[in-house]
C-alpha positions as CSV (number, residue, x, y, z in Angstrom):
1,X,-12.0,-37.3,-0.7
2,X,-13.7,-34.7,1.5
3,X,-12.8,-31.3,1.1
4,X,-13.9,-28.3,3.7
5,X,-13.2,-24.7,2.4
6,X,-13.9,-22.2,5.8
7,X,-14.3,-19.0,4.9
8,X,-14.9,-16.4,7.3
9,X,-16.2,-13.6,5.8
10,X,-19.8,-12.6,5.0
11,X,-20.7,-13.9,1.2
12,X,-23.5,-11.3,0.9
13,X,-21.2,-8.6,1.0
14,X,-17.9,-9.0,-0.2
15,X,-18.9,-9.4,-3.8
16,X,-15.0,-9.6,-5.2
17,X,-14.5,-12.6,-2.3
18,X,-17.4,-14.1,-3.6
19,X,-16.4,-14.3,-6.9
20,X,-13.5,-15.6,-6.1
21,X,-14.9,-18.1,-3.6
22,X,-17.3,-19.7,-5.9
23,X,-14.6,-20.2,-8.8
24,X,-12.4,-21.5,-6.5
25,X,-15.5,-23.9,-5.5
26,X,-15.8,-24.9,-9.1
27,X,-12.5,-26.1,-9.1
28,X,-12.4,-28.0,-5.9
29,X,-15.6,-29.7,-6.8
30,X,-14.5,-31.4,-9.7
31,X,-12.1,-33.4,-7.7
32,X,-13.2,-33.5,-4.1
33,X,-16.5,-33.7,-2.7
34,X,-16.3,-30.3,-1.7
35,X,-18.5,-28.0,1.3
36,X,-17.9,-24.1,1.8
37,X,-18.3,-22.9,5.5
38,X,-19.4,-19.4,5.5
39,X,-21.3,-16.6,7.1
40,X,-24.2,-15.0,5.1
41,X,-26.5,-12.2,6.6
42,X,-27.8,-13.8,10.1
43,X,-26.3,-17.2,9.7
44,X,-23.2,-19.4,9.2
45,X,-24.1,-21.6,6.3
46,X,-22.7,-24.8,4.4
47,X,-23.0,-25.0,0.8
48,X,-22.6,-28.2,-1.0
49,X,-20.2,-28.4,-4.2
50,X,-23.6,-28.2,-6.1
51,X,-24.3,-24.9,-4.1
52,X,-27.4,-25.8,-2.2
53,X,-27.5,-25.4,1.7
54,X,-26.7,-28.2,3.8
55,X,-26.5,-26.3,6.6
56,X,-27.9,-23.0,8.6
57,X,-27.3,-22.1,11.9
58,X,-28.5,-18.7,13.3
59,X,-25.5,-16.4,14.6
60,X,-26.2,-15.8,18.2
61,X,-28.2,-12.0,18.2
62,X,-25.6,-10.6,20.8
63,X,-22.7,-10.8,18.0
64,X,-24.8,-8.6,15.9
65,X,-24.6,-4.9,15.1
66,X,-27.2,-2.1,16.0
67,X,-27.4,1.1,15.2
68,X,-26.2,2.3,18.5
69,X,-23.3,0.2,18.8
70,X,-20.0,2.2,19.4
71,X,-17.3,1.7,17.9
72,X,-15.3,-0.7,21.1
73,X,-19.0,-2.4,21.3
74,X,-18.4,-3.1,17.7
75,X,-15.1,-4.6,18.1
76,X,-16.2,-6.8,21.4
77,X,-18.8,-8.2,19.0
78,X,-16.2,-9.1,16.0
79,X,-14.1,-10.5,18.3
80,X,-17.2,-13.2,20.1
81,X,-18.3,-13.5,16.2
82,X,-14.9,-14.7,15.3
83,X,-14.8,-17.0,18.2
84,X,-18.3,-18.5,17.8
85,X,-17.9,-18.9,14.0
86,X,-14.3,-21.3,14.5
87,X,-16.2,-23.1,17.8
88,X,-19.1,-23.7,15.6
89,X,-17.2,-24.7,12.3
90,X,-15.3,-27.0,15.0
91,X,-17.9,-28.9,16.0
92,X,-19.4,-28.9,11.6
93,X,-16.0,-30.5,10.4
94,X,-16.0,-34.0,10.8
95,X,-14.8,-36.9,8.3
96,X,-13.1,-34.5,5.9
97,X,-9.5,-35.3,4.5
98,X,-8.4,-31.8,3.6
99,X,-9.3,-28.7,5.4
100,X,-8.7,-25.2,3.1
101,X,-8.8,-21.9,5.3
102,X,-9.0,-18.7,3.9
103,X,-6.9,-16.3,6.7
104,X,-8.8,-15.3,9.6
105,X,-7.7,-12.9,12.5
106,X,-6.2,-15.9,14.7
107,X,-8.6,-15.7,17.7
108,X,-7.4,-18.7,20.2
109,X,-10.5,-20.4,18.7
110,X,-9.4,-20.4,15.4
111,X,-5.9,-22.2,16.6
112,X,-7.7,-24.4,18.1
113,X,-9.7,-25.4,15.6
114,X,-6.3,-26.2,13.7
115,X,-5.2,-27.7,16.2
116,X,-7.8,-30.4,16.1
117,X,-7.7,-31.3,12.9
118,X,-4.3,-31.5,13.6
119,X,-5.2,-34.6,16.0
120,X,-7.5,-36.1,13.1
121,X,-5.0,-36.0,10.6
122,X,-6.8,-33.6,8.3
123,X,-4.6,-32.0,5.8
124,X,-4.5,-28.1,6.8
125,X,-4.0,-25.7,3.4
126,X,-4.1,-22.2,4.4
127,X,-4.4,-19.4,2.0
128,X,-3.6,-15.7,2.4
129,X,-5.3,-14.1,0.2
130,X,-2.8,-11.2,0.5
131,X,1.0,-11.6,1.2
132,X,3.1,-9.9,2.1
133,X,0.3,-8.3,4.7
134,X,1.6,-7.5,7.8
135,X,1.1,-3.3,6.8
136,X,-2.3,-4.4,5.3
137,X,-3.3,-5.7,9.0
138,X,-1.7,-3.0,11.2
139,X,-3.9,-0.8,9.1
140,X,-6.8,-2.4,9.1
141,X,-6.7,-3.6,13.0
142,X,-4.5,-1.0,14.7
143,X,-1.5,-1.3,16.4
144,X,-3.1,-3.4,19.8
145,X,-4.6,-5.8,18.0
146,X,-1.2,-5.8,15.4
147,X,0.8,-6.4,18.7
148,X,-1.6,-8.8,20.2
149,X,-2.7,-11.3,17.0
150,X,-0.1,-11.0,14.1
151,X,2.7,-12.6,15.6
152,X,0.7,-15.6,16.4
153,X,0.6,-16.4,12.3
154,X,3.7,-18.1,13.4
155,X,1.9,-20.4,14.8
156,X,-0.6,-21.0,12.5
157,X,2.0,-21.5,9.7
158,X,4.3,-23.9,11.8
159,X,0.1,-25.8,12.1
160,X,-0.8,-25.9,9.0
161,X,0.1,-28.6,5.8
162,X,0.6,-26.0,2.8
163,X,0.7,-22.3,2.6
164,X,-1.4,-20.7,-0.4
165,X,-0.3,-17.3,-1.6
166,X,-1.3,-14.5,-3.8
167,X,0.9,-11.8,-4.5
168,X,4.7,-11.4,-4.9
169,X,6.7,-14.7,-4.3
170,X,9.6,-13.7,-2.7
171,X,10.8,-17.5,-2.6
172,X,7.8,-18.9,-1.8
173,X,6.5,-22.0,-3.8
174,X,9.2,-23.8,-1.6
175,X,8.6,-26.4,1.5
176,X,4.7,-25.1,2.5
177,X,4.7,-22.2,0.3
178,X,2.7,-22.4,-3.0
179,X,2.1,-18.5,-4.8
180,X,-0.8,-18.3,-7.1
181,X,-2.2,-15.9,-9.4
182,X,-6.1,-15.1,-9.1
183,X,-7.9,-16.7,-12.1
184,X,-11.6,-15.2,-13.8
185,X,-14.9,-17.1,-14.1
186,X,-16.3,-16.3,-17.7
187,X,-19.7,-17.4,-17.0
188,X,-21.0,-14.3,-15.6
189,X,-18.2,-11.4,-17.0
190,X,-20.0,-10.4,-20.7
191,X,-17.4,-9.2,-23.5
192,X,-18.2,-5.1,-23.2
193,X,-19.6,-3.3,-26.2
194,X,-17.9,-0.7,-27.9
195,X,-18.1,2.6,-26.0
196,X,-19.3,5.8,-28.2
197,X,-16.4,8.0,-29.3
198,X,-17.4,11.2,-29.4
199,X,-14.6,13.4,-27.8
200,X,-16.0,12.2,-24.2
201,X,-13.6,9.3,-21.7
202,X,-15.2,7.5,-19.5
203,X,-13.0,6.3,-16.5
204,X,-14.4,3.8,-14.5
205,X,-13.4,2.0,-11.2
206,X,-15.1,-0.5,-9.1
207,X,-14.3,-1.8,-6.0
208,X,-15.2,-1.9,-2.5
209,X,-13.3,1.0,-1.9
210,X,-10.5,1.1,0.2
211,X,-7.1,3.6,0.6
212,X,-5.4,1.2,-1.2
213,X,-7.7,1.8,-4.7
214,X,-5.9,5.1,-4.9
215,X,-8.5,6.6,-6.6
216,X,-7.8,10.0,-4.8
217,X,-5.2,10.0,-7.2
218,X,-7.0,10.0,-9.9
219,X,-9.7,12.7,-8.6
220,X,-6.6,14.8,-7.8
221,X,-5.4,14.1,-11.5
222,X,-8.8,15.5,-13.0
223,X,-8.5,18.7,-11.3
224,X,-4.9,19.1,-12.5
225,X,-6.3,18.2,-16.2
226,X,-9.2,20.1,-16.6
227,X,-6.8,23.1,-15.3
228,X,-6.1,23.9,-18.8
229,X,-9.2,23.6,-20.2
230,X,-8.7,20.9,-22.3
231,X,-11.0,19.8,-25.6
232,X,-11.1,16.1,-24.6
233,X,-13.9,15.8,-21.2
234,X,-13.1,13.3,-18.8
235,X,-15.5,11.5,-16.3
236,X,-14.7,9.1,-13.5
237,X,-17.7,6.9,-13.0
238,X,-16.8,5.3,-9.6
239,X,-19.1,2.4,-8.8
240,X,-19.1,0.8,-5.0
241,X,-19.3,1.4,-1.4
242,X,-16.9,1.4,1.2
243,X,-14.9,3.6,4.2
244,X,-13.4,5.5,1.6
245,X,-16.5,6.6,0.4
246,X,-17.1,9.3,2.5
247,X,-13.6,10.6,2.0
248,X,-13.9,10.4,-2.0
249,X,-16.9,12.4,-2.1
250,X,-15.4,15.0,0.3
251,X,-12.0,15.4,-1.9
252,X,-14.2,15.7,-4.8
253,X,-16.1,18.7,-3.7
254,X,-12.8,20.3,-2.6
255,X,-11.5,20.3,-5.9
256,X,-14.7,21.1,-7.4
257,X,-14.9,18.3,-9.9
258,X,-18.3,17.1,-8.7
259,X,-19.7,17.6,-12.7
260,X,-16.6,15.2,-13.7
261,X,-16.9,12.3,-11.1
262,X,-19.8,9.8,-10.5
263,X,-21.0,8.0,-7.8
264,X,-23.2,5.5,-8.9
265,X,-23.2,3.3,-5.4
266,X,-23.5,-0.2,-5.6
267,X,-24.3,-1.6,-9.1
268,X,-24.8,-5.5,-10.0
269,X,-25.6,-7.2,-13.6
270,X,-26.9,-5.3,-16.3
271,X,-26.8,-2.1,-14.6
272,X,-23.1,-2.5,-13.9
273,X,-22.7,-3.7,-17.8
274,X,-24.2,-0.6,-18.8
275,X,-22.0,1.0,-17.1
276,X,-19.1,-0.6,-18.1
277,X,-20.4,-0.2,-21.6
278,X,-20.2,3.7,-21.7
279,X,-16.4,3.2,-20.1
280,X,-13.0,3.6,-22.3
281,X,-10.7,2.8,-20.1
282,X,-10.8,1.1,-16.4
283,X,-9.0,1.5,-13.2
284,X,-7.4,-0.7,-11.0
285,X,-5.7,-0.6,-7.7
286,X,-3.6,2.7,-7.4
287,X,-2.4,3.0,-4.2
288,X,-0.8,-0.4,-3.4
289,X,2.4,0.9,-2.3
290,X,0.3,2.1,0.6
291,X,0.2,-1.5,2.3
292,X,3.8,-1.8,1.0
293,X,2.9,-4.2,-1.5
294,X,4.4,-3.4,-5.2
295,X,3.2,-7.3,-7.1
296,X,-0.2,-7.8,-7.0
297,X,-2.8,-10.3,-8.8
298,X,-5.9,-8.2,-8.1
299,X,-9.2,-10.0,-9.7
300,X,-10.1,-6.7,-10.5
301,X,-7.4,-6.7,-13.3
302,X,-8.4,-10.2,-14.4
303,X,-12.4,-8.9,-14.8
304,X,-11.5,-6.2,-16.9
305,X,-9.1,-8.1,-19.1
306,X,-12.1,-10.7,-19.4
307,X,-14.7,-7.9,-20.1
308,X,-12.4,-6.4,-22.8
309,X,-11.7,-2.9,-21.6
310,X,-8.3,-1.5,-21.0
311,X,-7.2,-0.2,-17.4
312,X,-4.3,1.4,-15.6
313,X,-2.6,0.0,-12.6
314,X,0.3,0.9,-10.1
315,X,1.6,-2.3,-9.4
316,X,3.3,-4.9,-11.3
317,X,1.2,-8.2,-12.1
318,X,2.6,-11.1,-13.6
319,X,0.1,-12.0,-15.6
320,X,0.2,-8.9,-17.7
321,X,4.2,-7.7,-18.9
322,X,4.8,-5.2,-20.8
323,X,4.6,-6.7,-24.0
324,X,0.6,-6.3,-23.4
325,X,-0.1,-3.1,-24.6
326,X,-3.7,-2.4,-23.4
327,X,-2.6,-2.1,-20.0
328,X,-1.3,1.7,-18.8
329,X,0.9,1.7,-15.9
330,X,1.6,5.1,-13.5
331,X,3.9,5.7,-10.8
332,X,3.8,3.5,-7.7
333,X,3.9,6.7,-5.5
334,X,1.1,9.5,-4.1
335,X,1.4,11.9,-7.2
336,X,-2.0,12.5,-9.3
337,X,-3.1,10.1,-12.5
338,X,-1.5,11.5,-15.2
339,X,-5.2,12.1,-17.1
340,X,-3.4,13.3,-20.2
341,X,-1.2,10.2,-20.4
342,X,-4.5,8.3,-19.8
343,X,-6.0,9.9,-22.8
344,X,-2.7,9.6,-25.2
345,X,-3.0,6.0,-23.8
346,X,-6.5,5.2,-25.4
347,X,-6.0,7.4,-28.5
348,X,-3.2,5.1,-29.2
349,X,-5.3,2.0,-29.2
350,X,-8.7,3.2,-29.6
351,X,-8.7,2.0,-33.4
352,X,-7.9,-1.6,-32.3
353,X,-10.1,-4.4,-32.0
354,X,-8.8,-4.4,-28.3
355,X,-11.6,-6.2,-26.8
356,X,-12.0,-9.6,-28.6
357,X,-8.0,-9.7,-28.1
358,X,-8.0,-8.7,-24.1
359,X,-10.9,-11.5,-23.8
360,X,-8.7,-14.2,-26.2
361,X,-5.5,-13.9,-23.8
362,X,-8.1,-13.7,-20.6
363,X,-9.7,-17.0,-21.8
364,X,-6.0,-18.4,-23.0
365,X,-3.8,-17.3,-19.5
366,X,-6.1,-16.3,-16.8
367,X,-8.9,-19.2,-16.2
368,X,-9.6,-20.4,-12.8
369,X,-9.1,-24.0,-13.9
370,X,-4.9,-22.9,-15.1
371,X,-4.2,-20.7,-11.8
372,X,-5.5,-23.8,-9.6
373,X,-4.0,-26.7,-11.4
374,X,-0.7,-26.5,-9.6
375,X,-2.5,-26.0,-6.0
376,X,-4.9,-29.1,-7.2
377,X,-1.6,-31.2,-8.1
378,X,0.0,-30.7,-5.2
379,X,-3.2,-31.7,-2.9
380,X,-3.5,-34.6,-4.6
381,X,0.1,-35.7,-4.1
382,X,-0.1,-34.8,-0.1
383,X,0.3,-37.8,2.2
């Protein structure tokens, strides 16, 4: 069997997508004989399960940004992108059995792309990588395009075979509906080394950051901590890019905590592990509750769990209850990180060999190849 995964979002970039994109590859490839649709810099491209190209073709120059684009020329050229990447993928899908679509903005292109596979009998899966999401995309898009596009996922769920969520089930897993958790790849996530205790905690978060991180929370936190000039210092090493850059960086020179928070930009491979091995404790997503959501399965959680480190989250996830004691939950709301809670946090468990046993129940409960087994059962039992 054939299977097309369409992904429309650019590979080079979203490095947490990517992750999960090519695990999720892995997976599909031992069964089907599997092809990813994707954009990469200048191109759409299609991979092959054994990730070489089988396909490049250039996006047209118009649909590109320039430096002097405003911000409406900007959003003209997303839109024509969008449409030319689900005309072009059209055309590219032919003789597959299963078609699996990541969720797209639902241009009238993209419909119809469903709508013809519709005609050839293709099995449609179709995975929303958030859900619920419906705050998440009136924040992200506004309230036009909120009025004009996200009532037509009707639509695309009455077009579609099976529904793939992550997140909160609120009754899914019934008729379409099928809820995952996001698994981890171990072949590129090394087990952390001990980091130096010597009256220093290193915070660390990495993401592509976003105002639903929260990690203005936990800047806020520091300045409330170091407040009483406490004996224990306290860094946050913050490690990406993002919109919420800008507004980070700002906060932190309000408050004046520029000597206790890092920007290190963008970091890959062994310069993020070096990172990572100076860090105590890690950071997850803080400010959930900000796109209404309150159960997440964040990969970011998984990573660290893999890597061995502990880390604090606002949300609930399933995959960690409270029985697991090297995870430190804080209030779902906009109050500052509690950094002295942080620190009682780690002092409690600092003296455990908390790393081989966060990487043991990583390898035992969060592999790619147990979170996809029931999505992989029930594709195979689709008629």
């Amino acid at each position: 069997m054939r299977l097309a995964y369409v992904a429309y979002i650019f590979f080079d970039k979203n490095l947490g997508v990517r992750k999960k994109l090519i695990s999720q590859m892995k997976i599909f490839s031992k069964y089907f004989d599997s092809y990813l649709f994707t954009l990469e810099k200048n191109e759409l491209i299609v991979y092959n399960g054994d990730w070489q190209v089988e396909r490049r073709i250039s996006i047209p120059e118009e649909y590109l940004f320039s430096e002097n684009d405003s911000f409406l020329v900007k959003v003209f050229k997303v839109l024509e992108r969008t449409k030319w990447f689900f005309e072009t993928v059209n055309r590219e899908l032919k003789d597959f059995d299963i078609t699996y679509i990541r969720a797209f903005l639902p241009v009238k292109e993209a419909i119809g792309l469903l709508k013809d596979l519709k005609k050839k009998n293709t099995k449609i899966i179709f995975e929303y990588p958030t859900y619920p999401f419906g705050h998440e995309f009136f924040k992200t898009y506004g309230p036009v395009f909120f009025l004009m596009y996200y009532p037509r996922y009707k639509r695309v769920n009455n077009l579609v075979d099976l529904i793939v969520t992550f997140g909160e089930k609120k009754g899914a897993d019934s008729g379409k509906f099928i809820t995952l958790s996001n698994g981890v790849d171990f072949s590129d996530i090394p087990l952390k080394k001990p980091a130096p205790d010597d009256d220093v905690l290193n915070l660390i978060g990495v993401a592509r950051l976003r105002y639903w991180h929260g990690y203005d929370r936990v800047i806020k936190g520091l300045e409330r901590y170091y407040r009483d000039n406490p004996e224990k210092k306290v860094y946050f090493h913050i490690v990406g890019d993002g919109p919420e850059l800008p507004k980070l960086k700002k906060l932190t020179e309000e408050l004046r905590m520029e000597e206790h928070v890092i920007f290190h930009g963008l970091k890959y491979g062994e310069e993020l592990n070096r990172i990572f091995d100076i860090a105590h404790v890690a950071l997850g997503s803080l400010g959930n509750h900000r796109k209404r959501i309150f159960v997440e399965s964040a990969l970011k959680n998984r990573e660290y769990c893999a890597r061995g480190i502990p880390f604090v989250i606002s949300s609930n996830d399933p995959d960690f209850p409270q029985s697991f004691k090297y995870v430190f939950r804080v209030p779902a709301d906009e109050s500052p990180v509690n950094i002295d809670a942080i620190v009682t946090f780690y002092e409690n468990i600092k003296n455990e060999n908390y790393s081989l046993k966060m990487r043991k129940y990583a390898e035992e409960k969060l592999s790619w190849e147990a979170k996809m087994k029931p999505l992989i059962e029930k594709i195979l039992n689709m008629r």
